[in-house]
SENU-476859 format. One line per field, with one value per residue (C-alpha): residue in three letters; y, z, x. Coordinates in nm, 2 decimals. Example, Ala and Ser with C-alpha at 12.3 -4.5 7.8 and 13.67 -1.06 7.14 Angstrom:
2
resn = [Ala | Ser] .
py = [-0.45 | -0.11] .
pz = [0.78 | 0.71] .
px = [1.23 | 1.37] .
end
This chain:
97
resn = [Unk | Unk | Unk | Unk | Unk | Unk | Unk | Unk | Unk | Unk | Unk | Unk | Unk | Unk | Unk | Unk | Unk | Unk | Unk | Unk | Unk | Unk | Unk | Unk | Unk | Unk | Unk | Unk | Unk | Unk | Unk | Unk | Unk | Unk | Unk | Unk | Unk | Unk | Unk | Unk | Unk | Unk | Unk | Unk | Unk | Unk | Unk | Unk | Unk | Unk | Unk | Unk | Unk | Unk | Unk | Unk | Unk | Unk | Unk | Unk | Unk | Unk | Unk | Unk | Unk | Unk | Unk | Unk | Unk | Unk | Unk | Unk | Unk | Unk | Unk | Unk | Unk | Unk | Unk | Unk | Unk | Unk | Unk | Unk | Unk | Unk | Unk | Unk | Unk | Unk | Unk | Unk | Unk | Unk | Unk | Unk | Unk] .
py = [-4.45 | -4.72 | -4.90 | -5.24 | -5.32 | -5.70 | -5.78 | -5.97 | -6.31 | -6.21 | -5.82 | -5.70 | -5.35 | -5.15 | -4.82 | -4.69 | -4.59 | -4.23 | -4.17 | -3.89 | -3.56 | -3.45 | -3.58 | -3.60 | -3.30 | -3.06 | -3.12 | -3.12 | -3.43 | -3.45 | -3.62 | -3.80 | -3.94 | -4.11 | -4.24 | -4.65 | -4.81 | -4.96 | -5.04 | -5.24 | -5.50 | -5.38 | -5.69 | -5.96 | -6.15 | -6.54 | -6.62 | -6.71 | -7.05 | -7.12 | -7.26 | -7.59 | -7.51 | -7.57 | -7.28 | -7.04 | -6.86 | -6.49 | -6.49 | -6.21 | -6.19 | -5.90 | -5.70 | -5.79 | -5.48 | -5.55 | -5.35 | -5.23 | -5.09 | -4.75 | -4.71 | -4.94 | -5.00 | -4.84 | -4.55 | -4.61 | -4.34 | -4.46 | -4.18 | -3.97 | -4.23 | -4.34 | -4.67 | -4.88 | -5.20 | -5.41 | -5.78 | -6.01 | -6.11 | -5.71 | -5.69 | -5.74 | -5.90 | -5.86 | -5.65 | -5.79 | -5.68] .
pz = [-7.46 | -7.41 | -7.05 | -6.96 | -6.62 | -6.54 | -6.20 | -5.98 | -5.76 | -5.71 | -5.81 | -6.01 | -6.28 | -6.29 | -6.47 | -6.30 | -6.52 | -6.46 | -6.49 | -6.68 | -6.55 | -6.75 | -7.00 | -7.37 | -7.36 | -7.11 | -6.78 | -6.51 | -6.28 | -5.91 | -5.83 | -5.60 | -5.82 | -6.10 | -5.83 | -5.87 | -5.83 | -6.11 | -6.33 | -6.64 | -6.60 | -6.76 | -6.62 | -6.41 | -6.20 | -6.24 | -5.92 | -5.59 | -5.34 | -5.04 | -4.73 | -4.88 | -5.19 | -5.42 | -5.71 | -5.69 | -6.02 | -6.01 | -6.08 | -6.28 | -6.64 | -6.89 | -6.99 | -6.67 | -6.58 | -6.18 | -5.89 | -5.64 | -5.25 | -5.20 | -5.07 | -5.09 | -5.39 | -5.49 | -5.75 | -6.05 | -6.31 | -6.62 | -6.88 | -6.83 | -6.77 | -6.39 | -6.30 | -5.95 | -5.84 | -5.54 | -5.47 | -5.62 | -5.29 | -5.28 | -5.57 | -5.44 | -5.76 | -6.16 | -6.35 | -6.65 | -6.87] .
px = [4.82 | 4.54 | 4.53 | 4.34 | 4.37 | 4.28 | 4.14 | 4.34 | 4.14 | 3.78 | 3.79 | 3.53 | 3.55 | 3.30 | 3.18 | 2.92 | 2.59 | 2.48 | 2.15 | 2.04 | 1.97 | 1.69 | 1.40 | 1.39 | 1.15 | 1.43 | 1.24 | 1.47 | 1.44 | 1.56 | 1.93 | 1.71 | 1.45 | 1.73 | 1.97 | 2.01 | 2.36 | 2.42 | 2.70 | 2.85 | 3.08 | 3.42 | 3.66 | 3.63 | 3.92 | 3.97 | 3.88 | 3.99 | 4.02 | 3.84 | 4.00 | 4.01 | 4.19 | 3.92 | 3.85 | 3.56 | 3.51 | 3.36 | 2.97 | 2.94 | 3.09 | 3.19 | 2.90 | 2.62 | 2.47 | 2.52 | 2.34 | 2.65 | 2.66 | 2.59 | 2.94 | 3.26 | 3.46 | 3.79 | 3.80 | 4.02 | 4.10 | 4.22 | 4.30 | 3.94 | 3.72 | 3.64 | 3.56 | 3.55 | 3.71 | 3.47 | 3.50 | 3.27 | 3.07 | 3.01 | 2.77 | 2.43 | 2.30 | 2.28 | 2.00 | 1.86 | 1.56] .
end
C-alpha cells in the first residue's frame, strides 16, 4: 500500500542522507568524521500567512538537498522508510554543488 503524505502550511519532508560508513576500498571511517545534516527534500507545504494576511510561500522546493538542525523535527515512518517533518524557517539553508 503506497502513502504520500503532503505537508500541511509551512512543513517541510525530509529524508535524511546517511553518510556512508566506509570507503570504496573497506576502510572504516569514524561516525564522527561523516556526520553532516543533510537531507532531500521529499514534499513541501503551500505555505502560510503572516499577521497581515499576505501569503508566504515555502523557500525550499522538491528535490533541494537542504542542511537541517542537529535536533528538532518530527520522525515520520511511512511503510520502512523514515523521514522528518520541520518547519520551513528551521532549515538553516540549501546545499548545492
Amino acid at each position: 500500500m503506497a502513502k504520500r503524505l503532503v505537508p500541511l502550511l509551512n512543513r517541510v519532508l525530509v529524508e535524511r542522507i546517511v553518510p556512508p560508513s566506509k570507503t570504496a576500498t573497506g576502510i572504516l571511517l569514524p561516525e564522527k568524521s561523516a556526520k553532516l545534516n543533510s537531507g532531500k527534500v521529499v514534499a513541501v507545504g503551500p505555505g502560510t500567512r503572516n499577521k497581515e494576511g499576505q501569503f508566504i510561500p515555502a523557500t525550499v522546493k522538491e528535490g533541494d538537498t537542504v542542511l537541517l538542525p542537529e535536533y528538532g523535527g518530527t520522525e515520520v515512518k511511512l511503510g520502512d522508510k523514515e523521514y522528518h517533518l520541520y518547519r520551513d524557517e528551521d532549515i538553516l539553508g540549501t546545499l548545492h554543488d
